[in-house]
SENU-452143 format. One line per field, with one value per residue (C-alpha): residue in one letter; chain; x, y, z. Coordinates in Angstrom, 3 decimals. Each point is the difference from the previous one (the first is absolute). Layout:
<pts>
code: c(A/...);
unit: c(A/...);
xx: c(X/...);
yy: c(Y/...);
zz: c(Z/...);
</pts>
This chain:
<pts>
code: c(X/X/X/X/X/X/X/X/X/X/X/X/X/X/X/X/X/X/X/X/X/X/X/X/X/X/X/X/X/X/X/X/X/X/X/X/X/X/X/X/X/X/X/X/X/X/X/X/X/X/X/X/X/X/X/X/X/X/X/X/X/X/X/X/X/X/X/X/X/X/X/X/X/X/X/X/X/X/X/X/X/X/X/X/X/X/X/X/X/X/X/X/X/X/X/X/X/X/X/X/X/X/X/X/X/X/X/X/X/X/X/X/X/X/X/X/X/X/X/X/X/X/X/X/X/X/X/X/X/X/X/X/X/X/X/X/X/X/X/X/X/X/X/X/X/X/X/X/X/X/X/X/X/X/X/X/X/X/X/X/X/X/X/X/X/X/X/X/X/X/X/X/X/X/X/X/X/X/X/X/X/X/X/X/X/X/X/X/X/X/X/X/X/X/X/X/X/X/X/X/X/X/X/X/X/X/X/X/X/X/X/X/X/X/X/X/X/X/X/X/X/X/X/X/X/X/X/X/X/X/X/X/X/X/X/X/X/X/X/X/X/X/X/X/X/X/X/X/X/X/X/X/X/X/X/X/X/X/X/X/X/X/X/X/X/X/X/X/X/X/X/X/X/X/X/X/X/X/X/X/X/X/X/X/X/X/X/X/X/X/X/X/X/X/X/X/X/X/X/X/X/X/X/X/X/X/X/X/X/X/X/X/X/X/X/X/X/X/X/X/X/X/X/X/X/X/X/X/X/X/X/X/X/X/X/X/X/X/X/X/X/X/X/X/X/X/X/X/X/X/X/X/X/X/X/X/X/X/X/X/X/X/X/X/X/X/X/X/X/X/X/X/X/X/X/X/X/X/X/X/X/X/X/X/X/X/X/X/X/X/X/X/X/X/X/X/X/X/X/X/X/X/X/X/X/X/X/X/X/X/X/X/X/X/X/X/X/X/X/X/X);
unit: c(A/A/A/A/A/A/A/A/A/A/A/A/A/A/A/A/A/A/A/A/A/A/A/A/A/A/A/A/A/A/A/A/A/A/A/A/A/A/A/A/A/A/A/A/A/A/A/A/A/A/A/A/A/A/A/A/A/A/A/A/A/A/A/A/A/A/A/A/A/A/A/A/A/A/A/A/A/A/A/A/A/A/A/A/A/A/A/A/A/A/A/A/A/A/A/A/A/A/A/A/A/A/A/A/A/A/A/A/A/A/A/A/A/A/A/A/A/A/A/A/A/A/A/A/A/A/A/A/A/A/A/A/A/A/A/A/A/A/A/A/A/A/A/A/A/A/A/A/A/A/A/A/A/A/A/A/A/A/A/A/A/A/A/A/A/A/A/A/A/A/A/A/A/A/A/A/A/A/A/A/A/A/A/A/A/A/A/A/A/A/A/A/A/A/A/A/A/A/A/A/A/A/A/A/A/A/A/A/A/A/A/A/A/A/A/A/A/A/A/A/A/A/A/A/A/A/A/A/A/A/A/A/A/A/A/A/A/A/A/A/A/A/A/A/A/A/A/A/A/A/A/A/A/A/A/A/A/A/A/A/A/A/A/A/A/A/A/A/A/A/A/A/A/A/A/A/A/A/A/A/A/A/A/A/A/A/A/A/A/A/A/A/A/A/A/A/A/A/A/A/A/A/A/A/A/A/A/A/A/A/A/A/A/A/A/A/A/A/A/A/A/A/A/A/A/A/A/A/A/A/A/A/A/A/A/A/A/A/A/A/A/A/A/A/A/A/A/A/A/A/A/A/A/A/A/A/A/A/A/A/A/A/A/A/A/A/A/A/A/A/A/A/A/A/A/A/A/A/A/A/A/A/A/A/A/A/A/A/A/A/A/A/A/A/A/A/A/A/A/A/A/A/A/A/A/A/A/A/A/A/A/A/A/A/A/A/A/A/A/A/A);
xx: c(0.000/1.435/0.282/0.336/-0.285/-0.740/-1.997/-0.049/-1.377/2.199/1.314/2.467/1.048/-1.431/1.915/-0.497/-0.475/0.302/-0.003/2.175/-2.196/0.651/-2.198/1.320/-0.468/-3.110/1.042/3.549/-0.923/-3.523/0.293/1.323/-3.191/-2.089/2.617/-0.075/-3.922/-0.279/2.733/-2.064/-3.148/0.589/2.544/0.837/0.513/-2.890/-1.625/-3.560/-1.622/2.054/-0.289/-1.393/-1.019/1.982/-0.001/-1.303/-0.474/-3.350/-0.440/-0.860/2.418/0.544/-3.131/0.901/0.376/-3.291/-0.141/-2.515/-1.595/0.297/3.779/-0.022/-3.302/-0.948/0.418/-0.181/3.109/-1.663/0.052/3.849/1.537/2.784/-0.670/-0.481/2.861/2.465/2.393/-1.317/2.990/2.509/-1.421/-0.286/3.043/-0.133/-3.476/1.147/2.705/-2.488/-1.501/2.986/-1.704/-3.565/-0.843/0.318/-2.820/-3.541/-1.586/3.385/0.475/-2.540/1.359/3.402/-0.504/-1.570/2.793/2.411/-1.919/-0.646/2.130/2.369/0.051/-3.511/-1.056/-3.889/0.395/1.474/-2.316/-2.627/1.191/-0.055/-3.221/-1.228/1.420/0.136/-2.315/1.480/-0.381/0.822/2.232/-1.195/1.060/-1.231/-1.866/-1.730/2.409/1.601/3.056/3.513/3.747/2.156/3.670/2.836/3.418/2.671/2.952/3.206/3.835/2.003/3.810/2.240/2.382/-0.309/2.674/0.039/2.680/0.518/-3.236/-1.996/-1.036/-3.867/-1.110/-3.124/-0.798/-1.074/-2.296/1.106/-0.309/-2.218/-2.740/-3.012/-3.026/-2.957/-2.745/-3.319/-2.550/0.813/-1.417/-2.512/-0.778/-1.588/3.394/0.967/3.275/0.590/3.331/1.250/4.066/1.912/2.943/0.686/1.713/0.341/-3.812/-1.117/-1.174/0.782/-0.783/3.314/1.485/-0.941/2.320/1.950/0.646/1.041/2.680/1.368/0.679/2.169/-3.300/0.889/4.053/0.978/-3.576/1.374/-1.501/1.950/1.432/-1.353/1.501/-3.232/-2.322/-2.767/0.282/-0.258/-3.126/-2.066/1.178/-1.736/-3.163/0.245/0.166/2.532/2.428/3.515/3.323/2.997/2.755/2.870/2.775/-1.487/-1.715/-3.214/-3.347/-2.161/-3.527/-0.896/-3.297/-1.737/-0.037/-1.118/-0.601/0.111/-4.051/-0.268/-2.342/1.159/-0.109/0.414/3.540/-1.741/-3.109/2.775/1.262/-3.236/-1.080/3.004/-0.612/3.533/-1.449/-3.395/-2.364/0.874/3.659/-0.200/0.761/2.969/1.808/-0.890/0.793/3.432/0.639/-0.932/2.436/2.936/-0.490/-0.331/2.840/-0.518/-3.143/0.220/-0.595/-2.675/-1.449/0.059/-1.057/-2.970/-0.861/0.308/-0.533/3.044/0.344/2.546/0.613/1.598/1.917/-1.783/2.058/-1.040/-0.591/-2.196/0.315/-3.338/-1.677/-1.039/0.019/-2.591/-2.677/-1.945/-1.614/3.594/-0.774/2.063/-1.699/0.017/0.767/-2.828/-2.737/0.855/-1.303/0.000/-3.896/-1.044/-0.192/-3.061/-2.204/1.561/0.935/3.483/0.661/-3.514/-0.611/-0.476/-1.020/1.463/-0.898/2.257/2.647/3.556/2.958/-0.596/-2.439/-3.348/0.795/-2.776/1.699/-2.595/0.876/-0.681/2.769/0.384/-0.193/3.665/1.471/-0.873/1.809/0.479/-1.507/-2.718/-3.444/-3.087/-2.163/0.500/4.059/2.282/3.440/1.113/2.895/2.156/2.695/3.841/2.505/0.294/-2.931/-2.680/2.019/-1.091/-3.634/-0.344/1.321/-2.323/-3.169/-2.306/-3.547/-3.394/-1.820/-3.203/0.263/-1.955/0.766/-1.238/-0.949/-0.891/-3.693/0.631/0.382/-3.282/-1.829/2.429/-0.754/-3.680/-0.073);
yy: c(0.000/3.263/2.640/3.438/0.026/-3.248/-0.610/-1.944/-1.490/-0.984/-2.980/-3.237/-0.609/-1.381/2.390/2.667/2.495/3.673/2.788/2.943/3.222/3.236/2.430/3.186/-1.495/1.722/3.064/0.391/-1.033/0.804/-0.652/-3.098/-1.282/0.739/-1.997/-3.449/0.348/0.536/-2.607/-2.947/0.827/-0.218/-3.328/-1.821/-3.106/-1.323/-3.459/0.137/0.584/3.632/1.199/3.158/2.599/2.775/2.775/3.542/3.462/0.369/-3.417/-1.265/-1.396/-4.112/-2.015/-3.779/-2.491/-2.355/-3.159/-2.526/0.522/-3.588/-0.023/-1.165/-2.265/-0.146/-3.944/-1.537/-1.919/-3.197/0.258/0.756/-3.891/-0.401/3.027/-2.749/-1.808/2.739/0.524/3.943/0.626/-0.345/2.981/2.302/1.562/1.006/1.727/1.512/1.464/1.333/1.639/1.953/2.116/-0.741/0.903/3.696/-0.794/0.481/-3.003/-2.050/1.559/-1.898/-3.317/0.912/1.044/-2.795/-2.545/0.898/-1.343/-3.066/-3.025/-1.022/-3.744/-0.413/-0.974/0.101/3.339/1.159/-1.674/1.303/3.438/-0.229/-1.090/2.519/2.861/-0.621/-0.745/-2.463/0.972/-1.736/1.264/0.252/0.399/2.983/-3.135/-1.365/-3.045/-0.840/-1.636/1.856/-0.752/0.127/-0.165/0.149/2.294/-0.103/2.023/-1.678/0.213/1.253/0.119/2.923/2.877/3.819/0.273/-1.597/-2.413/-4.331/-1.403/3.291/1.337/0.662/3.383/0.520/3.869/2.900/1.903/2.349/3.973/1.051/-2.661/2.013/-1.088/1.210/-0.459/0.444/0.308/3.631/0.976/-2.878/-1.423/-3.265/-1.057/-0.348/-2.514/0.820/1.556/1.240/-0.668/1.969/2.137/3.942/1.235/3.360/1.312/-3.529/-3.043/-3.034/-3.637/-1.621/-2.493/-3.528/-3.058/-0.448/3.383/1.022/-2.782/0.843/3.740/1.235/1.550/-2.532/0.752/1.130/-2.004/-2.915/-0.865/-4.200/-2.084/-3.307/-3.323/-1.272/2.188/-2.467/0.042/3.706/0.546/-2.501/2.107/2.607/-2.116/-0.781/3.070/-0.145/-2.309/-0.039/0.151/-1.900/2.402/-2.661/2.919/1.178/-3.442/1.979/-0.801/3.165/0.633/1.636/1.449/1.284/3.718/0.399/-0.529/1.427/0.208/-3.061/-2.195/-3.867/-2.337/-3.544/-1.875/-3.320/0.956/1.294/-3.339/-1.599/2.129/-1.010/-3.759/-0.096/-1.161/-1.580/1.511/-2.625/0.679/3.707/0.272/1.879/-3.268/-0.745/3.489/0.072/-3.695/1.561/2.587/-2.117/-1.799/3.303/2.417/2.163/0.707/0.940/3.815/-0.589/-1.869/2.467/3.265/-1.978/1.935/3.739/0.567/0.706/0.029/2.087/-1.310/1.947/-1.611/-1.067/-1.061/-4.003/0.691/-3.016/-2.922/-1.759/3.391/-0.170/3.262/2.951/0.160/2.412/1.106/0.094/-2.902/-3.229/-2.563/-3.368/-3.232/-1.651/2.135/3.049/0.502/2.789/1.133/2.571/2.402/1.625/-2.948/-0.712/2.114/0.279/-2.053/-1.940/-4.068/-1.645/-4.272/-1.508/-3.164/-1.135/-3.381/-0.353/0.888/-2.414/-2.229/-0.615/0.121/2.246/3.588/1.556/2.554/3.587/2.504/3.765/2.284/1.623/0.666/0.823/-1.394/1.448/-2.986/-0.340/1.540/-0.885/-0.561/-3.948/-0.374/-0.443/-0.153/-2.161/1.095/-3.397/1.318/0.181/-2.287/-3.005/-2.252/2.967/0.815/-3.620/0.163/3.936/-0.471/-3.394/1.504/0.551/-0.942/0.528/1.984/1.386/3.140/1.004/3.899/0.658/3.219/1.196/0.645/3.398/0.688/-1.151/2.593/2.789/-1.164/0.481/3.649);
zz: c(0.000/-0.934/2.762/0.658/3.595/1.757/2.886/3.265/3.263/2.260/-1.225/1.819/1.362/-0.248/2.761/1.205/-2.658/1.930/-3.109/1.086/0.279/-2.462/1.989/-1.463/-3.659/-0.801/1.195/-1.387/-3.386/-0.505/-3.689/0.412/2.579/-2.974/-2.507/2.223/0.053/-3.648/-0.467/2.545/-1.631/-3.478/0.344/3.514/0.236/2.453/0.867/-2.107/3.268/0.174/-3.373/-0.417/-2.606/-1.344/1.794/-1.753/1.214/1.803/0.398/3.747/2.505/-1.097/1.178/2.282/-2.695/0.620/1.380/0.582/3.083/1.209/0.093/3.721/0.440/4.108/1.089/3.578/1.462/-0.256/-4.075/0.415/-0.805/2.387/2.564/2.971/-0.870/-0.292/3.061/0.270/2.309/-2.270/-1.999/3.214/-0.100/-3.344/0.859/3.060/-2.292/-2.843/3.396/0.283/-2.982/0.070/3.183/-1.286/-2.082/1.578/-1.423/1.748/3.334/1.571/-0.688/0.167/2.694/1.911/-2.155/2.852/2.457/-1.017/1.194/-2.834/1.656/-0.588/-3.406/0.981/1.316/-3.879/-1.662/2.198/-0.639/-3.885/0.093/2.581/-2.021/-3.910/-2.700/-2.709/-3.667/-2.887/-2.731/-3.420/-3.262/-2.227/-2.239/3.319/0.150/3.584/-0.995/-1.156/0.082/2.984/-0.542/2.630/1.120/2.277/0.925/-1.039/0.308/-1.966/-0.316/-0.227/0.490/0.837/-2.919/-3.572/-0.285/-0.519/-0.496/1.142/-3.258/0.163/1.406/2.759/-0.167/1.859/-1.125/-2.501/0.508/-2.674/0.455/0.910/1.793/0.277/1.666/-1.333/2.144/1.131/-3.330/-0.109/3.420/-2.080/-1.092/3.566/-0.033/-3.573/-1.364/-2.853/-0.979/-2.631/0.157/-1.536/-3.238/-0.120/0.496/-1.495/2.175/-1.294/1.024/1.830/-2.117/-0.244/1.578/-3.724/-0.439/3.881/-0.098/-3.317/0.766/2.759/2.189/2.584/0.268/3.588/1.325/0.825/3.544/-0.363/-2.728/0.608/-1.879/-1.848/-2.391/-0.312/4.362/-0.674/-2.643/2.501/2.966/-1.846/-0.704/4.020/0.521/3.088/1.149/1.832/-0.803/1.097/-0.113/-0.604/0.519/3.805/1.218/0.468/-1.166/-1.009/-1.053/-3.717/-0.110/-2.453/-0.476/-2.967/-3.679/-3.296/-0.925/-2.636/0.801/0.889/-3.186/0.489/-1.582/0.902/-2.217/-2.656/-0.502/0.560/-3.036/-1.984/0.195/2.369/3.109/0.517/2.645/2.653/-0.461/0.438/3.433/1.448/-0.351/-2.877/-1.547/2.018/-2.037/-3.236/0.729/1.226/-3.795/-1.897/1.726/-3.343/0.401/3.056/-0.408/-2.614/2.553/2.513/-1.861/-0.933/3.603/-0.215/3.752/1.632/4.010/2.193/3.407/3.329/2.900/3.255/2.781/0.734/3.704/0.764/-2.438/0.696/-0.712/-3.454/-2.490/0.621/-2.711/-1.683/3.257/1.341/2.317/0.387/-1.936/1.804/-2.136/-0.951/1.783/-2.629/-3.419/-2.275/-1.678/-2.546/2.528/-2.440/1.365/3.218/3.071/0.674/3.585/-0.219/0.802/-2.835/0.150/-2.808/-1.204/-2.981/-0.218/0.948/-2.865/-3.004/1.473/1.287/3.750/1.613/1.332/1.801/2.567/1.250/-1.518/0.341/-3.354/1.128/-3.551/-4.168/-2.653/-3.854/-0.827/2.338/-1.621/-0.013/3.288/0.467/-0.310/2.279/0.650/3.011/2.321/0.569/1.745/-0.344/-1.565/-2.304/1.609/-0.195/-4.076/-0.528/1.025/-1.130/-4.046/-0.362/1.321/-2.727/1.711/-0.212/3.049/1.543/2.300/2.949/1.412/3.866/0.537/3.287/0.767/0.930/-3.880/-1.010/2.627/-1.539/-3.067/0.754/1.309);
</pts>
């Protein structure tokens, strides 16, 4: 899709996807507010459910792109397959943590609040409290169907050096200096969480360049945040959105988290060779693409620019290393309790039951999770992307998992009455 200026949500981290804020924008270059406008109206690059009209003088602030009412269809937590058998507790502290936001939130203090004061030993007690306080809804699709695609992530280790030498020969970079983000809903309170990406010439705004052309000029020089000995290792770290680093020269371990990225939507390398009759569907997992690529070293960058996205990490010091990385609510997501939502359908830091099987088989996988991240990838209302952890075990489990699911969002009573007023 060509571009002028692309556009955004936050995306992972599938991480935690935190857009640095140009408040004086508008005002210092009033001109150029109006040229980014122009430039998103007439030809950003949006999911179909954020496409809008061109924008034209006179014409009315953008209207909420319409959805079927009956995105989120109220249930009862006897329909919910699995609910009973699910050990509740092992979600808690993943709620309590998507408390640490939500209880700012009127429609969340309530239970929040109550949450701490409810004996963490006692799985009755939870699951009395879930029931006591939240309303289960099932997640649609736009067509009416219940069923979508739930994939998985994980953070993994990498590698590498703070200087290029030896086998350390693939950058990870900070973000560069004239990447400008913007956030939109200043201007149009609708497009809250949106962004638009793109970088100045002169008086001009133009869109930043895509993954082929950023590593072919010198844009990056002088951004090199670690040179890490493996560029597939790297372009999935970037599809992970975070991971850690083994810095082979200092015998520390660090975190790289995403900061952010260059406004191109995520397109899929497995689908790419899918597409070209190169790998069949069941083959295109990460292993299966990382195989491919181990066979066809030339192709390698072909391969790659298939995606134009292009992510820019910054260092976190690994202070805890059971504590997994923060995402897009800036919360520590918890292995196997986490999962990343189209945050357009699903609140940020909600339960959500999901009921779909374990990686490449039909082992049920039916357990409460908290919506704690968005992905590039992840859009439409029932699709998820599963949290597994860190390291090679959760790798394993996170590239195979290519599954079929159901979603159920709990939403605190309170809401409905709000909703109601």
């Amino acid at each position: 899709m060509n571009t002028i200026i692309s556009i955004a949500q936050p995306a992972s981290t599938n991480s935690s996807h935190i857009a640095h804020s140009l408040p004086m924008l508008f005002d210092r270059f009033s001109l150029l507010a109006k040229a980014i406008l122009v430039a998103f109206a007439i030809s950003a690059c949006t999911t179909p459910q954020q496409t809008q009209p061109p924008i034209k003088p006179g014409v009315p602030p953008l209207k909420p792109v319409e959805r079927p009412q009956e995105i989120l269809k109220p249930t009862t937590f006897s329909a919910l397959s699995g609910w009973e058998q699910d050990d509740l507790g092992q979600a808690w502290p993943a709620f309590l943590t998507s408390c640490q936001v939500l209880i700012k939130k009127e429609d969340w203090r309530e239970p929040c609040t109550i949450a701490h004061d409810v004996d963490t030993a006692d799985a009755k007690a939870i699951r009395t409290f879930f029931e006591a306080f939240f309303v289960p809804y099932q997640v649609l699709n736009p067509d009416g169907s219940e069923q979508g695609l739930v994939t998985g992530y994980y953070e993994p280790l990498l590698r590498g050096s703070r200087k290029r030498g030896g086998p350390y020969q693939t950058p990870l970079y900070r973000v560069p200096d004239d990447l400008l983000t913007i956030e939109l809903a200043g201007v149009y309170p609708e497009l809250k969480g949106m962004r638009l990406r793109g970088r100045l010439a002169g008086n001009k705004v133009l869109p930043y360049p895509a993954r082929a052309e950023l590593l072919q000029s010198a844009a990056l020089h002088g951004k090199e945040l670690f040179w890490v000995d493996d560029a597939v290792e790297a372009f999935f770290l970037q599809v992970q959105g975070s991971g850690r680093v083994q810095l082979m020269d200092e015998k520390e371990t660090v975190r790289v988290a995403y900061a952010e990225q260059n406004g191109y939507p995520y397109r899929s390398i497995g689908k790419y060779l899918v597409d070209k009759g190169e790998l069949t569907l069941a083959q295109a997992s990460a292993q299966g693409i990382k195989t491919w690529v181990a066979a066809n070293p030339s192709r390698k960058t072909e391969l790659f620019n298939v995606n134009p996205s292009y992510v820019f990490f910054r260092e976190e010091k690994l202070l805890d290393p059971k504590v997994g990385p923060k995402g897009a609510m800036g919360l520590p997501l918890t292995p196997q309790r986490s999962i990343a939502v189209d945050a357009q359908f699903i609140p940020m830091g909600a339960p959500v039951f999901l009921a779909t099987t374990q990686p490449n088989s039909e082992i049920v996988l039916q357990r409460l999770m908290l919506a704690q991240d968005t992905g590039g990838a992840i859009k439409s209302p029932v699709r998820a992307d599963f949290f597994w952890g860190f390291g090679a075990e959760a790798g394993e489990k996170a590239g195979r998992m290519k599954q079929r699911g159901m979603m159920w969002v709990l939403l605190p009573k309170l809401s409905v009455k709000l909703s109601e007023r």
